[in-house]
ChimeraX commands (.cxc) that place a marker at each C-alpha (Angstrom):
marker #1 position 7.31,13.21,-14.78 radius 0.5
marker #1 position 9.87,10.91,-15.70 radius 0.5
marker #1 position 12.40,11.17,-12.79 radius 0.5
marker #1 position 14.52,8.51,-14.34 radius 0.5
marker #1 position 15.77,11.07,-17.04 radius 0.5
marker #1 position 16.89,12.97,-13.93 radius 0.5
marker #1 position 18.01,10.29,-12.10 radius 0.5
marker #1 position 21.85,11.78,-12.48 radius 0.5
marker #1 position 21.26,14.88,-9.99 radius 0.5
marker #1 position 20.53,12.66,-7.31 radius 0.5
marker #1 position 24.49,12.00,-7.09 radius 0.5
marker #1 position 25.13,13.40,-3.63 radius 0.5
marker #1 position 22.21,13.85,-3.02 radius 0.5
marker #1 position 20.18,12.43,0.10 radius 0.5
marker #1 position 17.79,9.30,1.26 radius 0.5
marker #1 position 15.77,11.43,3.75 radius 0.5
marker #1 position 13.48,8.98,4.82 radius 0.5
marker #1 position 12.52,5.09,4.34 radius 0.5
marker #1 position 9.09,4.17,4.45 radius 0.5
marker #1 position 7.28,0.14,4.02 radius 0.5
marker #1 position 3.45,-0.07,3.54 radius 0.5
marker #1 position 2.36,-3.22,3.22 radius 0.5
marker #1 position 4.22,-4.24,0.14 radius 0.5
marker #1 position 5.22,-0.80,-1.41 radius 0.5
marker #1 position 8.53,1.33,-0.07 radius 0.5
marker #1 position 8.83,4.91,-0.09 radius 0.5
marker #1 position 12.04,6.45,-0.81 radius 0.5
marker #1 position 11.80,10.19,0.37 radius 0.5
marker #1 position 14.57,11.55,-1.78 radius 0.5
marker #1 position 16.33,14.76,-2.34 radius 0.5
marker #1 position 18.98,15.33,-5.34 radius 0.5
marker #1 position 21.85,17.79,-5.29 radius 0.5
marker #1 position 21.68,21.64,-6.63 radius 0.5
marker #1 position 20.64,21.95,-10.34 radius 0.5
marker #1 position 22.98,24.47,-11.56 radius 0.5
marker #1 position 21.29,25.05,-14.83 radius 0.5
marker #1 position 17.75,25.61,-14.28 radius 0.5
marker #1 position 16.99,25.09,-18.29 radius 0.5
marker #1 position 18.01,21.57,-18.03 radius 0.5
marker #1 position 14.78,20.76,-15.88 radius 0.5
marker #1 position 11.71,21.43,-18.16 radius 0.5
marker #1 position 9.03,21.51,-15.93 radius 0.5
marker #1 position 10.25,24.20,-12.95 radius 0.5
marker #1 position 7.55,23.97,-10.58 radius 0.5
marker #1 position 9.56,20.28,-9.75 radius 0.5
marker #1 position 12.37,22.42,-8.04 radius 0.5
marker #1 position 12.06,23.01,-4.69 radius 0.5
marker #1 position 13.65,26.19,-2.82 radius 0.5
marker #1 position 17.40,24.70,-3.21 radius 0.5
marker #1 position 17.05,24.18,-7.31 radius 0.5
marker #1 position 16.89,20.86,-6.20 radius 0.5
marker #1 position 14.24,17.97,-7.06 radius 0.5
marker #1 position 12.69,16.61,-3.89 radius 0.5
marker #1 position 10.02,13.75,-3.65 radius 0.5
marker #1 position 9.00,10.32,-3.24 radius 0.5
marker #1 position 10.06,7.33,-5.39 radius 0.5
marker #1 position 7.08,5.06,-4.52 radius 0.5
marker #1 position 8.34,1.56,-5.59 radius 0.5
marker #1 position 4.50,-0.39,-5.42 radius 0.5
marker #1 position 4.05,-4.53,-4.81 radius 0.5
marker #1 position 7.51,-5.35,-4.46 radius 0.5
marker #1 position 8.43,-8.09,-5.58 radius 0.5
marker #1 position 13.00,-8.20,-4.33 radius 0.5
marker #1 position 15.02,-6.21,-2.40 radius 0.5
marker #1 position 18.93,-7.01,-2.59 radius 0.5
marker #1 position 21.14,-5.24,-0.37 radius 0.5
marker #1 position 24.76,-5.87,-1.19 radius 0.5
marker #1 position 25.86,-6.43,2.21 radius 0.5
marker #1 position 22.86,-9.12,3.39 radius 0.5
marker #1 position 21.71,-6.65,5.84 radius 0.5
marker #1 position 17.62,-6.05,5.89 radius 0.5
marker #1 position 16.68,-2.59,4.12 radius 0.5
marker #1 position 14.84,-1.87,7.56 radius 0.5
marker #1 position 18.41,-2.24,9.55 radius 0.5
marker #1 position 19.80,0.75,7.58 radius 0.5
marker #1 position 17.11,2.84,8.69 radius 0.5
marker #1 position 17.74,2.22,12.32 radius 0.5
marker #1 position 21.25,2.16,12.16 radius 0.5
marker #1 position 22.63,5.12,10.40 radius 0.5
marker #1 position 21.38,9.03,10.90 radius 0.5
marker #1 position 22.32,9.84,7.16 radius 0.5
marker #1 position 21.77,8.24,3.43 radius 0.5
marker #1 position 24.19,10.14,0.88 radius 0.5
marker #1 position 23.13,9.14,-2.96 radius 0.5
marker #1 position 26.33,8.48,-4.47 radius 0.5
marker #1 position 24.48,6.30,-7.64 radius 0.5
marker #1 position 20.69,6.11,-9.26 radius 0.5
marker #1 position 19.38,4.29,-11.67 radius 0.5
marker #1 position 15.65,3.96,-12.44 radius 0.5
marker #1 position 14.60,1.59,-15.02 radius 0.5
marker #1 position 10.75,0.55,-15.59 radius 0.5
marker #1 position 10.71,-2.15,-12.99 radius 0.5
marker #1 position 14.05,-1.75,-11.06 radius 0.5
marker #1 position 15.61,0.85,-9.28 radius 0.5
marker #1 position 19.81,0.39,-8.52 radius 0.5
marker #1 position 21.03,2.62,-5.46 radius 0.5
marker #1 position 24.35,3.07,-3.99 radius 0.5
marker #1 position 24.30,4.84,-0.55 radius 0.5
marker #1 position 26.72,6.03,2.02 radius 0.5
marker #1 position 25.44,5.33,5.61 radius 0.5
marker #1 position 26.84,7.67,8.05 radius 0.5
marker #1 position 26.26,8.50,11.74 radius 0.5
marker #1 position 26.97,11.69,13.77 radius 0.5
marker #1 position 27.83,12.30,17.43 radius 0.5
marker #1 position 26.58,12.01,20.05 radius 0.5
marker #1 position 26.50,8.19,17.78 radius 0.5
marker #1 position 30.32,6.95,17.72 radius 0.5
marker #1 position 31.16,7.87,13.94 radius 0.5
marker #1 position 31.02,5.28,11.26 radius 0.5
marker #1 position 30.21,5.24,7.24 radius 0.5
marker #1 position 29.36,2.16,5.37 radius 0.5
marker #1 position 28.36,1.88,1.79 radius 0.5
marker #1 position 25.87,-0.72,0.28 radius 0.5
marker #1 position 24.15,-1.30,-2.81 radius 0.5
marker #1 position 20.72,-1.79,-2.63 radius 0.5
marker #1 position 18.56,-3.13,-5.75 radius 0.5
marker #1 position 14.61,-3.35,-5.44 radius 0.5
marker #1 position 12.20,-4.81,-8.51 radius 0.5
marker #1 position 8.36,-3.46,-7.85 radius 0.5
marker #1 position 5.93,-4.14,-10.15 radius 0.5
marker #1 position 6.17,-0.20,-10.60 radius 0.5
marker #1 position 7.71,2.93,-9.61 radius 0.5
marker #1 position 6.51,6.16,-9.71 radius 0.5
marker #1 position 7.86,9.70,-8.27 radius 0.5
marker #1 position 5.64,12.06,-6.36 radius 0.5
marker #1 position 7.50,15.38,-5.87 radius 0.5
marker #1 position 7.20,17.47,-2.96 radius 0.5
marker link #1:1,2 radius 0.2
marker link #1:2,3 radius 0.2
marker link #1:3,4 radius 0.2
marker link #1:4,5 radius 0.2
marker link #1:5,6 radius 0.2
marker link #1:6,7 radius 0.2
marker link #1:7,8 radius 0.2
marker link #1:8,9 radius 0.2
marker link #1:9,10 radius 0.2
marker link #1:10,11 radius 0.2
marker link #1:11,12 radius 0.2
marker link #1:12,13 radius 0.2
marker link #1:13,14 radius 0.2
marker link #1:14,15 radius 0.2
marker link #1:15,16 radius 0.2
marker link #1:16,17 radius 0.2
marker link #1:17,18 radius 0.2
marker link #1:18,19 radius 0.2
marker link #1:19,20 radius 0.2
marker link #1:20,21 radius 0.2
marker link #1:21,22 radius 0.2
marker link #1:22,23 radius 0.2
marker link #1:23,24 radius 0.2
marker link #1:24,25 radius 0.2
marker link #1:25,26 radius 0.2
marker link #1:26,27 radius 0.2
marker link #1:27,28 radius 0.2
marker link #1:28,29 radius 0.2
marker link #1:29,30 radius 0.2
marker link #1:30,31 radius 0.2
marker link #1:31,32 radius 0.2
marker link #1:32,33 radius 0.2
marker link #1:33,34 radius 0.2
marker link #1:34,35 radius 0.2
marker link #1:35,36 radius 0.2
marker link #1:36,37 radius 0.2
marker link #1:37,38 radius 0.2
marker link #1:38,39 radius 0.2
marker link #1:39,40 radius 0.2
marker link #1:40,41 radius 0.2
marker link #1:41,42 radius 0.2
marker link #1:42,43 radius 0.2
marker link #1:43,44 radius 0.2
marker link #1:44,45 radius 0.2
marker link #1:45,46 radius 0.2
marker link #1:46,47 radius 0.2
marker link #1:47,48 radius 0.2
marker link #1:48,49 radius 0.2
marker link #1:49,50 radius 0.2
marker link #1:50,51 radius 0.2
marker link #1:51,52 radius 0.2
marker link #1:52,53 radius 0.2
marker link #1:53,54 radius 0.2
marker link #1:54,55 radius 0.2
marker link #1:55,56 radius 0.2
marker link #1:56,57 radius 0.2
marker link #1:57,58 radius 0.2
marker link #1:58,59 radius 0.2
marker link #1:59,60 radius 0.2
marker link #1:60,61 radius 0.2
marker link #1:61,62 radius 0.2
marker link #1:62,63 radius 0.2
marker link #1:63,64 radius 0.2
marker link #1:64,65 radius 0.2
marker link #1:65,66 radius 0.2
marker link #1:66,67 radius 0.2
marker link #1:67,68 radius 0.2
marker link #1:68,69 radius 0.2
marker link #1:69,70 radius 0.2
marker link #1:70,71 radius 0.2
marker link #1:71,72 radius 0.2
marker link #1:72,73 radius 0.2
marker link #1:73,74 radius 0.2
marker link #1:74,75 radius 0.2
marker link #1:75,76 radius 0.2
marker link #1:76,77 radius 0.2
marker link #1:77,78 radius 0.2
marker link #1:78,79 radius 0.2
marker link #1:79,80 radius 0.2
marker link #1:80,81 radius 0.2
marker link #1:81,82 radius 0.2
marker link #1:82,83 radius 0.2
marker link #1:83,84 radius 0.2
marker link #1:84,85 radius 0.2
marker link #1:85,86 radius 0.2
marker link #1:86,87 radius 0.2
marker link #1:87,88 radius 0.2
marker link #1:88,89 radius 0.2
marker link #1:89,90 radius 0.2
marker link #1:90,91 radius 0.2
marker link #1:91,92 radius 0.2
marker link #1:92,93 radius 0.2
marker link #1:93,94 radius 0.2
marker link #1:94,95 radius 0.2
marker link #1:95,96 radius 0.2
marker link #1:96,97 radius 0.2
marker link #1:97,98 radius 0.2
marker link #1:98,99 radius 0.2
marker link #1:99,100 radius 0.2
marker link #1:100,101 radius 0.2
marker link #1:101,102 radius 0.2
marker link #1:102,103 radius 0.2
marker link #1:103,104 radius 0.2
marker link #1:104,105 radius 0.2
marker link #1:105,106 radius 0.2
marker link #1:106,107 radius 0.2
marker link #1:107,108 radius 0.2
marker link #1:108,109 radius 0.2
marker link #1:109,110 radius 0.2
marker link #1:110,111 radius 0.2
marker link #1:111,112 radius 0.2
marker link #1:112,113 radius 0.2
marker link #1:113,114 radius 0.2
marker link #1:114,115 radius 0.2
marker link #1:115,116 radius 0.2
marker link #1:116,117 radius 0.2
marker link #1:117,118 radius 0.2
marker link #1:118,119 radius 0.2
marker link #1:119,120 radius 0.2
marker link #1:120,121 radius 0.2
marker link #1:121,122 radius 0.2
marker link #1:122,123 radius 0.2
marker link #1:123,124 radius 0.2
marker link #1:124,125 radius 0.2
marker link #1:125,126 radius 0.2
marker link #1:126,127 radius 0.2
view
């Protein structure tokens, strides 16, 4: 599947989970409700929500930028919640803007940051 072609229904959508292996990250990713269902060819890629849900698998990285100098890894600890609010997948880049947010009992804070990763490739596993 080419996920990049629906890389525009992950807007508000969510970063579920963050993973690093060696040098390869693993971007468990859900995208909003698909409100028409003949826009997505292949259906058994929806899951119960008409949503797409999977893993972007970015292998050998080879940059991560994060628009705010923090470490990728910081995010993960930090913040309880990764809203989508941009995607782009090209063939050796992905672009991501994400809203960080916390919940109580966690004092309440938001912070957005642009993250851009080149791997030598990227490939999405769905769920």
């Amino acid at each position: 599947m080419n996920i990049a072609s629906y890389s525009g229904y992950f807007h508000d959508g969510y970063v579920n989970h963050i993973s690093f292996i060696d040098n390869d990250i693993y971007f468990s990713l859900e995208s909003s409700e698909i409100e028409d269902l003949d826009e997505v060819a292949d259906k058994s890629l929806l899951a119960d929500s008409n949503s797409l849900r999977g893993v972007l698998k970015l292998s050998r990285v080879e940059s991560v930028k994060v628009s705010n100098n923090k470490q990728l890894e910081n995010f993960i600890k930090e913040y309880d919640d990764g809203d989508i609010l941009d995607l782009k997948i090209y063939k050796d880049k992905i672009f991501l803007l994400i809203e960080w947010k916390n919940f109580p009992p966690k004092s309440s804070k938001t912070e957005v940051c642009k993250i851009e990763i080149e791997a030598r490739s990227i490939e999405w596993i769905p769920e």
